[in-house]
N, C-alpha and C positions, 0 to 999 in steps of 0.2 A: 385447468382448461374448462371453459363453459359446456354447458351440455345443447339447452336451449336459446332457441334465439327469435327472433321476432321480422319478418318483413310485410310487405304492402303488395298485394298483387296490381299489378301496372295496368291490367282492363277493368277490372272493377271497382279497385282501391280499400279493398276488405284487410285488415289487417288479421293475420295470421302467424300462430303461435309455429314450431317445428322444431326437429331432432338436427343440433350441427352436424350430427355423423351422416347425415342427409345428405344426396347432392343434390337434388330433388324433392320438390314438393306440389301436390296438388292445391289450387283453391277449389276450398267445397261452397264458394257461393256461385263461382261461373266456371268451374273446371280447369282452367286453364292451369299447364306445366310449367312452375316457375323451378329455373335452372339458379340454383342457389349459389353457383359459383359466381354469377352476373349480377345476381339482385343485391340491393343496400340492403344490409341488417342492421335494423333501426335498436336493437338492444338485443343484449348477451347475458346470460344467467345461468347458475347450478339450480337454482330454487327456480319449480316450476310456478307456486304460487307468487312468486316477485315478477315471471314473465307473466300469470295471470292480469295481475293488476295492474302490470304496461299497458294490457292489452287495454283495460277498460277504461287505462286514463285516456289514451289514442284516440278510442270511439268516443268515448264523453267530448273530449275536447272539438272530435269535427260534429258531434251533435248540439254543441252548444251548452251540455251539463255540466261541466268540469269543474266548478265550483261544489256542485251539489254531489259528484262521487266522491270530492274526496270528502266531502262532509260524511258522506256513508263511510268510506276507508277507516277514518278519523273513530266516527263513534266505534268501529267493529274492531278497531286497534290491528288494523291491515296496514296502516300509513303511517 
């Protein structure tokens, strides 16, 4: 069973790492309580550094980088 898991706060759209054994989670960019039993989990992991790198393919991709992370991934042998 995964430990971590990954969803999107619905006011702000901050993606956010958390603990499955969670039934709850705060987002720390706008506060808001997200009830984890309701929210999509965009991805599931035991390796926290594999949900790390979710995270920053997610923000790369709505930033526009996502070519240029995984180039960093790639060279740092993350990906």
């Amino acid at each position: 069973m995964e430990k971590y898991g990954i969803v999107v706060c619905s006011r702000c759209k901050k993606v956010k790492a958390f603990d499955l054994s969670s039934k709850k989670t705060k987002c720390f960019r706008c506060n808001k309580n997200i009830s984890l039993e309701k929210a999509v989990i965009l991805h599931k992991s035991n390796s926290l550094e594999e949900i790390q790198n979710a995270i920053g393919l997610l923000n790369a991709e709505s930033d526009g980088n996502l070519a240029k992370f995984r180039q960093i991934l790639k060279n740092n042998k993350f990906y």
